[in-house]
DRENPA-3360 file (N, C-alpha, C; in nm, 2 decimals, always signed):
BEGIN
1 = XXXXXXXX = +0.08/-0.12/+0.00/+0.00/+0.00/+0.00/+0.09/+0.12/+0.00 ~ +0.02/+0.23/-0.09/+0.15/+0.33/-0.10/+0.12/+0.45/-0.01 ~ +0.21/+0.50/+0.07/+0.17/+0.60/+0.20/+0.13/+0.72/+0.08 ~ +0.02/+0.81/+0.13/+0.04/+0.95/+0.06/+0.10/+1.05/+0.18 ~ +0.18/+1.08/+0.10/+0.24/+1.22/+0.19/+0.21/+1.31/+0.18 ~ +0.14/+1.44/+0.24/+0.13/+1.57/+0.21/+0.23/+1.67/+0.28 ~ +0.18/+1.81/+0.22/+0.29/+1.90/+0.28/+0.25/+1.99/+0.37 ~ +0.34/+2.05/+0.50/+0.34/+2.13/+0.59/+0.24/+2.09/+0.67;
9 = XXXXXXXX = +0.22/+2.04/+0.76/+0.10/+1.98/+0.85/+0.12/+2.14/+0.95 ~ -0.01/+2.16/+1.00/-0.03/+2.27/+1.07/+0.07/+2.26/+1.20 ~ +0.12/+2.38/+1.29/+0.19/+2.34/+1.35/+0.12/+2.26/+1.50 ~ -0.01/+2.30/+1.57/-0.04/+2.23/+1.62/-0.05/+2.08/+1.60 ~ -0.09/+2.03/+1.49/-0.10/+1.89/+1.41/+0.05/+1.83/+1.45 ~ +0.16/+1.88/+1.46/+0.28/+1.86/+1.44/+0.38/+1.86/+1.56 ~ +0.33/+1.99/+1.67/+0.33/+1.97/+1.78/+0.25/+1.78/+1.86 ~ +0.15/+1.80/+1.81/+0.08/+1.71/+1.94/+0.12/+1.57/+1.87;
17 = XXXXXXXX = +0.16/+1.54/+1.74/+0.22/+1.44/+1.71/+0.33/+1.42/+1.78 ~ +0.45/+1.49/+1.76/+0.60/+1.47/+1.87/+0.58/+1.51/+1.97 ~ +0.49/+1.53/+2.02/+0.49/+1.50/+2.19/+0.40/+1.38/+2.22 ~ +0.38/+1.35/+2.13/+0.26/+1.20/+2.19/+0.37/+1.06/+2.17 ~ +0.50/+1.10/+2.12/+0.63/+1.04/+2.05/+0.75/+1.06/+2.13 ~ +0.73/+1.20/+2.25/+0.82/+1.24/+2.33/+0.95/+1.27/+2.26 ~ +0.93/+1.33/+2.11/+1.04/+1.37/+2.04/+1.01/+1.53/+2.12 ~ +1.15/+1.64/+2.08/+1.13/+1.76/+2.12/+1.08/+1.84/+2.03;
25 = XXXXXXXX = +0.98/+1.94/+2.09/+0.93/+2.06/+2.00/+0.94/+2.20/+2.04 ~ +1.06/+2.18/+2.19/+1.04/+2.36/+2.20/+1.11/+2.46/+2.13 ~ +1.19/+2.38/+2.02/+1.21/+2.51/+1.89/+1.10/+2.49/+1.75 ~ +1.03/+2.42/+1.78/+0.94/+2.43/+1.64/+0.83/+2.53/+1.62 ~ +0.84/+2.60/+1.50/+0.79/+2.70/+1.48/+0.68/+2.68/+1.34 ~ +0.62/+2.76/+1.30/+0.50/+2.73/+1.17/+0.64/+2.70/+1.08 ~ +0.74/+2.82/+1.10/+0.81/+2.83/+0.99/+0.89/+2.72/+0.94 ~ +0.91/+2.61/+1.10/+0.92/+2.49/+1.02/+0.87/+2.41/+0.96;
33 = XXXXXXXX = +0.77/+2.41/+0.98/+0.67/+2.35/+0.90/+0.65/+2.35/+0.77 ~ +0.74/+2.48/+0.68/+0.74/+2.47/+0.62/+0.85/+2.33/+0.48 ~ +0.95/+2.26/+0.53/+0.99/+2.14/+0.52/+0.94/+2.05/+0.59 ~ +0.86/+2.07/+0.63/+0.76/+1.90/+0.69/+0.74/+1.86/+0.63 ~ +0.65/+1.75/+0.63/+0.58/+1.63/+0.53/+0.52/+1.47/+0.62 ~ +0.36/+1.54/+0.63/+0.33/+1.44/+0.69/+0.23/+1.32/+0.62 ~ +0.18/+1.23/+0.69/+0.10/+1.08/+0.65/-0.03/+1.13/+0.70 ~ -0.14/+1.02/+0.71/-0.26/+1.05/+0.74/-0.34/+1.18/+0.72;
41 = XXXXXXXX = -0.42/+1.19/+0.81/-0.52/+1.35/+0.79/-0.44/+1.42/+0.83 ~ -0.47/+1.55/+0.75/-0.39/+1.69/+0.81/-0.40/+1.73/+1.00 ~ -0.55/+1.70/+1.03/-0.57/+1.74/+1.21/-0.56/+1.59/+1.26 ~ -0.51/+1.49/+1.20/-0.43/+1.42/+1.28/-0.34/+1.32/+1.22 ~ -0.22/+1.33/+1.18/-0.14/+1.25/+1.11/-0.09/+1.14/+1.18 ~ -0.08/+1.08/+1.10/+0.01/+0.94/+1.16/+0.17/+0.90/+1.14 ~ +0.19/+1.03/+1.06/+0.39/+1.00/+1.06/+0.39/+1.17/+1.01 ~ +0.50/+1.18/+1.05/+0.58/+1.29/+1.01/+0.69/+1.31/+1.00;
49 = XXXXXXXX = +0.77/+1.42/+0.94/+0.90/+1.42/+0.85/+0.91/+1.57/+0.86 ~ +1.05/+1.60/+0.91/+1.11/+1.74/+0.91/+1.23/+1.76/+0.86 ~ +1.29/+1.90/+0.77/+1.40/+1.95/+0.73/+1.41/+2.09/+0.78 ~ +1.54/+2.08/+0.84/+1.56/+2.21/+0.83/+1.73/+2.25/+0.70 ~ +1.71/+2.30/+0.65/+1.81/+2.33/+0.54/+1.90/+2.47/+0.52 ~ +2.01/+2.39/+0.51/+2.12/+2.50/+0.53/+2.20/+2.48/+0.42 ~ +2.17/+2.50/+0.31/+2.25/+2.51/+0.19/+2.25/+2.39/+0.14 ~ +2.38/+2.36/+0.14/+2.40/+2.19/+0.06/+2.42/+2.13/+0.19;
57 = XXXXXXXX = +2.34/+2.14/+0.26/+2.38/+2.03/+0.41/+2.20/+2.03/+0.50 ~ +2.16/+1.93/+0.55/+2.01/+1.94/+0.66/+2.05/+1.89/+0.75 ~ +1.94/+1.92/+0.85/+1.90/+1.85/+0.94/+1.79/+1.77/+0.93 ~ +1.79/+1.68/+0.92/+1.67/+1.56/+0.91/+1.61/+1.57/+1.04 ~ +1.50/+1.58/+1.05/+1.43/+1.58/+1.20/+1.32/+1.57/+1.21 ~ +1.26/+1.52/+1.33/+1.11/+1.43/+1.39/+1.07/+1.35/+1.33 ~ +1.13/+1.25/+1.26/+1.06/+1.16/+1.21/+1.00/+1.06/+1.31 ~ +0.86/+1.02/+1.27/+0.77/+0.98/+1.38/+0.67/+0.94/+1.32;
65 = XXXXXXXX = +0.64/+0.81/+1.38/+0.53/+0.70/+1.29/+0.47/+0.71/+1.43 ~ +0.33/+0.72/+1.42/+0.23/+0.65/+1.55/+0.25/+0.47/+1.58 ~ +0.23/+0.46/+1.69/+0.28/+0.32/+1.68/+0.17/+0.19/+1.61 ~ +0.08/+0.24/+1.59/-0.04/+0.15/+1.52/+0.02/+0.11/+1.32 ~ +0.10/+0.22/+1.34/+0.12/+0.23/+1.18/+0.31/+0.22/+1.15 ~ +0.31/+0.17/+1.27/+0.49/+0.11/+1.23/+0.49/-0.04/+1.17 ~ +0.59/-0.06/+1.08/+0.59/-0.16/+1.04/+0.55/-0.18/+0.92 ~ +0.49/-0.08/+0.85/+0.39/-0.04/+0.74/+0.47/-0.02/+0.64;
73 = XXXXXXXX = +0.58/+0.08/+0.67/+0.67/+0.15/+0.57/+0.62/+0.29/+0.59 ~ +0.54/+0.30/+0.63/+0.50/+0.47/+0.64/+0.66/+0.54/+0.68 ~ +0.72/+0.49/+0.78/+0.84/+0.55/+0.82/+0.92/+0.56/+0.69 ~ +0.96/+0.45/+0.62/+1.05/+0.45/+0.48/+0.99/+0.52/+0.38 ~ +0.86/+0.52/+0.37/+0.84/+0.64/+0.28/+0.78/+0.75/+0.32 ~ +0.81/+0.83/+0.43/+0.82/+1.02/+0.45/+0.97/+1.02/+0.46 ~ +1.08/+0.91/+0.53/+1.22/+0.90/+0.48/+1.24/+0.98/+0.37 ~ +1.21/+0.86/+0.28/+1.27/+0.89/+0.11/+1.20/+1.01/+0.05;
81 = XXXXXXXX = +1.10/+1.05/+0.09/+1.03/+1.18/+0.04/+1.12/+1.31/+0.09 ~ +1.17/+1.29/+0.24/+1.23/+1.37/+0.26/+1.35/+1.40/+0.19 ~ +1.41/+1.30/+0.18/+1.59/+1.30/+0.06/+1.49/+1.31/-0.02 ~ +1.41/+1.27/-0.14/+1.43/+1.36/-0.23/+1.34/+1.51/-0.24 ~ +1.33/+1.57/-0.15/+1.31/+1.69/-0.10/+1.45/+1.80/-0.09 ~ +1.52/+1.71/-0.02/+1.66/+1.77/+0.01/+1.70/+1.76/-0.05 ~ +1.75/+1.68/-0.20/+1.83/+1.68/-0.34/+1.77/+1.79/-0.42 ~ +1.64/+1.78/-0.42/+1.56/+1.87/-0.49/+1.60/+2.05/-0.47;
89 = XXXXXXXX = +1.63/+2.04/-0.34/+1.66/+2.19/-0.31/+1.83/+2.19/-0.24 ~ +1.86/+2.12/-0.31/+2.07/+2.10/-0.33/+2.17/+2.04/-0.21 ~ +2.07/+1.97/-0.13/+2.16/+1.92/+0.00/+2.25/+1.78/-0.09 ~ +2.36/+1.79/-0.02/+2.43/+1.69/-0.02/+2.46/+1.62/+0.06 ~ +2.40/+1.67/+0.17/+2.44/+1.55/+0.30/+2.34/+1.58/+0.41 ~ +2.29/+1.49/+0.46/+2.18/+1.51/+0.55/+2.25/+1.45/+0.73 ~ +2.16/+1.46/+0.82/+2.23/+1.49/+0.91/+2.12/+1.46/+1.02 ~ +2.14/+1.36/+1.14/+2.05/+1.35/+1.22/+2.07/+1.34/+1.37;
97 = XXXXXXXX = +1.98/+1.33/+1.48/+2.05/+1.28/+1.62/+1.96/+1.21/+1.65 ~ +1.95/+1.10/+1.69/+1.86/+1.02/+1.74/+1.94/+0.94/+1.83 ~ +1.80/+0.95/+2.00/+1.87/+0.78/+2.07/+1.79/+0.68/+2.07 ~ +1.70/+0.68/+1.99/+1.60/+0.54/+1.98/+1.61/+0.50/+1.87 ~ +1.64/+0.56/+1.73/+1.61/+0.50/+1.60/+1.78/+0.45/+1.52 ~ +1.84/+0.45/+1.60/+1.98/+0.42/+1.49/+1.96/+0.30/+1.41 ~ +1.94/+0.19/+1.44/+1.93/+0.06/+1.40/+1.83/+0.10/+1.27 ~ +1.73/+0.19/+1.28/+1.62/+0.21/+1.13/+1.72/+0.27/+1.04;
105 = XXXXXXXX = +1.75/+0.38/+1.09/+1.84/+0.51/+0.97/+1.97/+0.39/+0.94 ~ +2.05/+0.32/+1.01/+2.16/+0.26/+0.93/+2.10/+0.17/+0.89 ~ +2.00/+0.08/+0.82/+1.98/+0.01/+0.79/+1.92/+0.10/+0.62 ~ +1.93/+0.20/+0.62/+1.90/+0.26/+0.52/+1.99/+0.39/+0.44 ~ +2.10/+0.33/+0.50/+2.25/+0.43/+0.43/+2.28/+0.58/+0.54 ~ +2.26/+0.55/+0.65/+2.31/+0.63/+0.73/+2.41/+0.58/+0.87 ~ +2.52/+0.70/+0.86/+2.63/+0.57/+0.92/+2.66/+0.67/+1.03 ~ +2.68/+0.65/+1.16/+2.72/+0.72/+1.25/+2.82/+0.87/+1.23;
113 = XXXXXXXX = +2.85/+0.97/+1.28/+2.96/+1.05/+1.31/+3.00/+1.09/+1.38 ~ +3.12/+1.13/+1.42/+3.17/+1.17/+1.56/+3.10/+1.36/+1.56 ~ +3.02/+1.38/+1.68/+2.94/+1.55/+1.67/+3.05/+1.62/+1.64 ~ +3.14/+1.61/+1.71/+3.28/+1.73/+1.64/+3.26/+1.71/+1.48 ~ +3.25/+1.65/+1.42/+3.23/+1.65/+1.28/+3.14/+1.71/+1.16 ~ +3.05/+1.69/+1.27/+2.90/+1.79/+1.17/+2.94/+1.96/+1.13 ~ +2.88/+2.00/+1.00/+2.89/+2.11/+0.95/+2.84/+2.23/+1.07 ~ +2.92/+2.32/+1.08/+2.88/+2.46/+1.16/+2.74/+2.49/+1.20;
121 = XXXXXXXX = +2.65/+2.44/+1.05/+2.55/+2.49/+1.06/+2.46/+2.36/+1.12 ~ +2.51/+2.29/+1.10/+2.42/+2.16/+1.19/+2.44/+2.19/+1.35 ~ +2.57/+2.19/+1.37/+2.59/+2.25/+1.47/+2.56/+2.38/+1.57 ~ +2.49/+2.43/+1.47/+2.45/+2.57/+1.52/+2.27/+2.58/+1.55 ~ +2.21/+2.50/+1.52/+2.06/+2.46/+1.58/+2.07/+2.44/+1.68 ~ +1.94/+2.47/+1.73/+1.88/+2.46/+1.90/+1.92/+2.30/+1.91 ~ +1.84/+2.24/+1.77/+1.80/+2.06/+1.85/+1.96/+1.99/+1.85 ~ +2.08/+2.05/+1.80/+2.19/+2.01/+1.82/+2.25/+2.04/+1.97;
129 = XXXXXXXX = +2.25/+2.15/+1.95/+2.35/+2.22/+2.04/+2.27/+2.21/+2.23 ~ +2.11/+2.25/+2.20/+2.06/+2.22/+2.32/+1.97/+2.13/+2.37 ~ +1.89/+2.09/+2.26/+1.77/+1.99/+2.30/+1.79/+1.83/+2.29 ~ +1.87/+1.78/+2.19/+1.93/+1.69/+2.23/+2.00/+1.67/+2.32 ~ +1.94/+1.58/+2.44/+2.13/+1.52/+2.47/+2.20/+1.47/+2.40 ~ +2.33/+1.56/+2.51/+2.48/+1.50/+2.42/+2.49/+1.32/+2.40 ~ +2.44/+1.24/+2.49/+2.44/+1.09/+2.45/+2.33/+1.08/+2.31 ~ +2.28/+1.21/+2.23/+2.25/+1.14/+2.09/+2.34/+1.10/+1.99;
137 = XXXXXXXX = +2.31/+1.02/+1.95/+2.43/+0.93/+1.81/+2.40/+1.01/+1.71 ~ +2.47/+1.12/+1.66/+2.47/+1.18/+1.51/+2.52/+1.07/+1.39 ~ +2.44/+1.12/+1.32/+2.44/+1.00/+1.18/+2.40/+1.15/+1.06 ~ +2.48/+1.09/+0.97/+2.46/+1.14/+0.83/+2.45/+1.03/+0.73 ~ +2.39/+1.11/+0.63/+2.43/+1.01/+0.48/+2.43/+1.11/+0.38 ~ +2.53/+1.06/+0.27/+2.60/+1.15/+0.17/+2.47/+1.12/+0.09 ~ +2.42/+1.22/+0.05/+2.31/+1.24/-0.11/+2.35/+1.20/-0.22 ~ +2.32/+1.17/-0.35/+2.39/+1.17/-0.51/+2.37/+1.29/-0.52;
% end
């Protein structure tokens, strides 16, 4: 079954998803919303997908399946929607922190990095620098 993805879920919609997910949202704004990309109904989705974009380099962020709808692929495809979102508008390398999901993203071409190694500007976000903890595993993967 093929997920439909739509664009920019309202920010409430997006808020009450990652916190029902206990992902963080005290830097999320409408204006991120505008690189979102979520599943199900707009006032209540079932997965969602965030960029934030800094030239040829993102931050991949919130990705979040409801737990009724894991296993589905919904996760693999707002993934892939998102890379080609981020090719589409010139990233070459995308960029994440997660402490629950590593085992999903490397199973799908994303390989650990040491945080000293992330670009300036990944480094210079709230969800790097303050809302993750430092025990998040940064992972990237190079784009075509």
């Amino acid at each position: 079954m093929e997920t439909l993805i739509s664009v920019r879920p309202t920010l409430s919609a997006a808020v009450a998803l990652l916190e029902s997910a206990r992902l963080p949202t005290a830097d999320l704004t409408a204006e991120h919303c505008e690189h979102f990309f979520f599943s199900g109904a707009p006032e209540n989705p079932t997965g969602m997908v965030g960029l934030e974009l800094y030239g040829d380099v993102a931050l991949l962020r919130s990705l979040v399946v409801v737990s009724a709808s894991r296993g589905t692929g919904e996760g693999s495809a707002l993934l892939g929607h998102a890379q080609q979102h981020a090719m589409a508008n010139g990233v070459r390398a995308l960029y994440l922190l997660t402490t629950t999901a590593e085992r999903f993203f490397s199973t799908r071409g994303y390989r650990r990095a040491p945080r000293d190694s992330a670009p300036a500007a990944i480094r210079a976000t709230r969800e790097f620098s303050s809302i993750c903890p430092a025990s998040s595993v940064l992972m990237m993967r190079d784009l075509p």
